[in-house]
N, C-alpha and C positions, 0 to 999 in steps of 0.2 A: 732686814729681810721681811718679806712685805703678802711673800706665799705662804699657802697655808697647804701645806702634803701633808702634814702629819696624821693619822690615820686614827690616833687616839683624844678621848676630851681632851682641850685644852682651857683652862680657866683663868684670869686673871685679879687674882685676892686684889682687896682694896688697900691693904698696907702691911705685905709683909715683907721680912729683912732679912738676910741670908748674913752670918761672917765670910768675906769672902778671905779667905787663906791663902795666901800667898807664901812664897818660899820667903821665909827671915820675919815672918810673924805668928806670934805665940797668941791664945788665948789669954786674957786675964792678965798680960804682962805688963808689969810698972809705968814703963815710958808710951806713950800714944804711939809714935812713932812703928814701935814693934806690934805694936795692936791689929789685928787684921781688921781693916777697914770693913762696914756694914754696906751691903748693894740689896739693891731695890729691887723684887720681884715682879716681873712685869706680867709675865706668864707659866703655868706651870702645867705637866701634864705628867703621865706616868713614869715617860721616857727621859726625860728632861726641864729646863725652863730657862727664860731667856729674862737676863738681869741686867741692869745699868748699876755698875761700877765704876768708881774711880780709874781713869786711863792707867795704864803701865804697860809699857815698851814690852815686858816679861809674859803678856797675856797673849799669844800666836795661837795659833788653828793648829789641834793637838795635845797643846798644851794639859796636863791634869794639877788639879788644883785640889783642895780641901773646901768643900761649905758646909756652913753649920745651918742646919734648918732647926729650930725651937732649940733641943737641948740633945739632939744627934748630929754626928759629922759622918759624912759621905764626900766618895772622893768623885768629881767629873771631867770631863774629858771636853774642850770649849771645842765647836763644829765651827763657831762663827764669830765675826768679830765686826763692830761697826760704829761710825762716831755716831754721835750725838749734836743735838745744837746746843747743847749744855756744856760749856766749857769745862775739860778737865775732866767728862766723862765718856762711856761708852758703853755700848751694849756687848755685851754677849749671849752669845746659844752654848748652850752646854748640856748636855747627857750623862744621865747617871750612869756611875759606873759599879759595879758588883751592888746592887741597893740590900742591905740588909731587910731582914722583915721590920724593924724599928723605921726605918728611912721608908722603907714601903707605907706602913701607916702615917705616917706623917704626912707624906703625899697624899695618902686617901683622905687623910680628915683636911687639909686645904681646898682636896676638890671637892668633897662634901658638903662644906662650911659653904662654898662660893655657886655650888649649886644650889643650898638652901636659900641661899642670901638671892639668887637669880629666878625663883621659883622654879628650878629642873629638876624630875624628879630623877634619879637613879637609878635603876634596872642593875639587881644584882647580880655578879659575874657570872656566867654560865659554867659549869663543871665540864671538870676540863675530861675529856675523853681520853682512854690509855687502850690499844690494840688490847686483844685478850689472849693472846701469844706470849 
């Protein structure tokens, strides 16, 4: 996917690695096999980020899965899905779903990090207005 609608930053870290969770694998479990394979963060932004993971037939547009970002898991909802010229891989879009405030900072210090690293500077969030009714 090659548009850019998205209405919020979007960043692209230099190396970072998501568990991508799949049904029938466990963190930290014995055999590799059950291990939820690591995907490559390609881009990331408030709403979501679009990762190259390992192919699987199981990954459909809908789909909700489990990803580990640093040492939080949030569950996402994949928007998209599309080969690669990487045998055996593929991208996905995917969208946070319920983001705890833990998952929320995480995201902010990725975009942070990669806005330091990019020289852009940050303009803090604006306060959020509430009626006085």
């Amino acid at each position: 996917m090659n548009d850019n609608r998205r209405i919020v930053l979007r960043v692209r870290p230099d190396a970072l690695g998501v568990l991508w969770c799949l049904p029938g694998t466990k963190i930290g479990h014995r055999k590799e096999s059950k291990r939820p394979p690591l995907a490559k963060v390609i881009d990331v932004s408030h709403t979501g980020m679009q990762v190259a993971a390992p192919c699987d037939d199981r990954i459909v547009r809908g789909v909700v899965i489990e990803v580990v970002i640093g040492d939080v898991t949030t569950p996402v909802r994949v928007r998209w899905t599309q080969q690669t010229t990487t045998p055996g891989w593929s991208c996905y879009g995917v969208e946070f779903l319920r983001p705890t405030p833990e998952v929320q900072q995480a995201i902010v210090d990725v975009i942070r990090d990669c806005s330091a690293r990019d020289g852009i500077e940050l303009r803090e969030e604006a306060a959020v207005r509430r009626p006085m009714w």
